[in-house]
N, C-alpha and C positions, 0 to 999 in steps of 0.2 A: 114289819114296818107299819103294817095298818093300827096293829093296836098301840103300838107306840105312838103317833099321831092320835089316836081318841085320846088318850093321854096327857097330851099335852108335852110329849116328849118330841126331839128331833134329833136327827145324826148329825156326827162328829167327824170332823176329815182330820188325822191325826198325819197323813202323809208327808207335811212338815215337819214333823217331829217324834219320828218312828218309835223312841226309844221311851217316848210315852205311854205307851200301849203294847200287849202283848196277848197272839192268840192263845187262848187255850182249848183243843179241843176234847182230851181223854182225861182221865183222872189222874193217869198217871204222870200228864203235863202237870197239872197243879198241883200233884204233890211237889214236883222238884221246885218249881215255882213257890210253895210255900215253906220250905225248907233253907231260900236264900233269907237273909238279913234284910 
């Protein structure tokens, strides 16, 4: 979060609308992830 702030970046609260966002944490998550349509 620190370098994101030098940045000029900030966070996001997606918890209103979960289906916005999705974790990825293994390769093999985003493969399947990259696989949908």
């Amino acid at each position: 979060m620190i370098f994101m702030r030098q940045v000029g970046g900030h966070a996001v609260d997606f918890s209103d609308c979960k289906e916005a966002f999705v974790n990825v944490n293994t390769p093999e998550e985003l493969a399947q992830w990259q696989k949908r349509p």
